[in-house]
N, C-alpha and C positions, 0 to 999 in steps of 0.2 A: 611341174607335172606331178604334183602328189594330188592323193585321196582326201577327202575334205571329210572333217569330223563326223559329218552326215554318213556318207557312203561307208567309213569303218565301223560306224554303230548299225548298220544295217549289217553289212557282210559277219559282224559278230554275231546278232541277234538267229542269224538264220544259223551260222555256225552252233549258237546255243541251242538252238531248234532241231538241228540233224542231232545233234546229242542226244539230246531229249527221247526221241524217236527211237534211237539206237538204246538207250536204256530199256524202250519200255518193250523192243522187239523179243521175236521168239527166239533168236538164233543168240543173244547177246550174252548165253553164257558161251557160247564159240569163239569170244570174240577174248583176244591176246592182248591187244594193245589197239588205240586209234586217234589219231590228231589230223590238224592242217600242217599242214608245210607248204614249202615255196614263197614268193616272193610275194603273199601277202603275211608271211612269218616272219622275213626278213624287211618287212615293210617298202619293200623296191615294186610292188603293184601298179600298174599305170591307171588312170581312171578311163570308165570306159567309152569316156570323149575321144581318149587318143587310142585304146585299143579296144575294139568291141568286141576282141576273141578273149580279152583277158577272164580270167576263171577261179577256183580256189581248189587249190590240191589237197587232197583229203584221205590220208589211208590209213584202211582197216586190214590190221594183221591178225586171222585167224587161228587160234591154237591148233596144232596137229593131233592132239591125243585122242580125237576118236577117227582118224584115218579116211576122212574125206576125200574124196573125190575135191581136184580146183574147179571141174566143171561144176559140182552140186555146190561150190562157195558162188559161184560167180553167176549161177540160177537163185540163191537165196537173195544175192545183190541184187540182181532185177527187178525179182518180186518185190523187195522192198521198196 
């Protein structure tokens, strides 16, 4: 039960995709730090034959230095 060469060239390309997007947004000089992790990091991912809730974890760590609100972080995520 591993990912077949196809499905991690997909789950990359979208991965390079939220990137992309994350660069080109308005908020993105807010932004601290951000990657995948989880178990398609450690390549333990099941395919989604055998799990159809499987997902890709993905976090974005906001700098503090202009004293946000987490509500106004987690209204700009929406919007996005």
């Amino acid at each position: 039960m591993v990912l077949s060469n196809a499905e991690k060239e997909s789950i990359r390309k979208s991965i390079d995709t939220l990137k992309l997007h994350l660069r080109n947004w308005e908020h993105y000089d807010s932004i601290e730090y951000h990657d995948y992790f989880g178990s398609f990091s450690r390549e333990t991912i099941l395919p989604r034959q055998y799990d159809s809730e499987s997902d890709i974890d993905y976090m974005i760590k906001f700098k503090d230095a202009f004293n946000i609100t987490p509500q106004t972080y987690l209204n700009w995520l929406k919007q996005f």
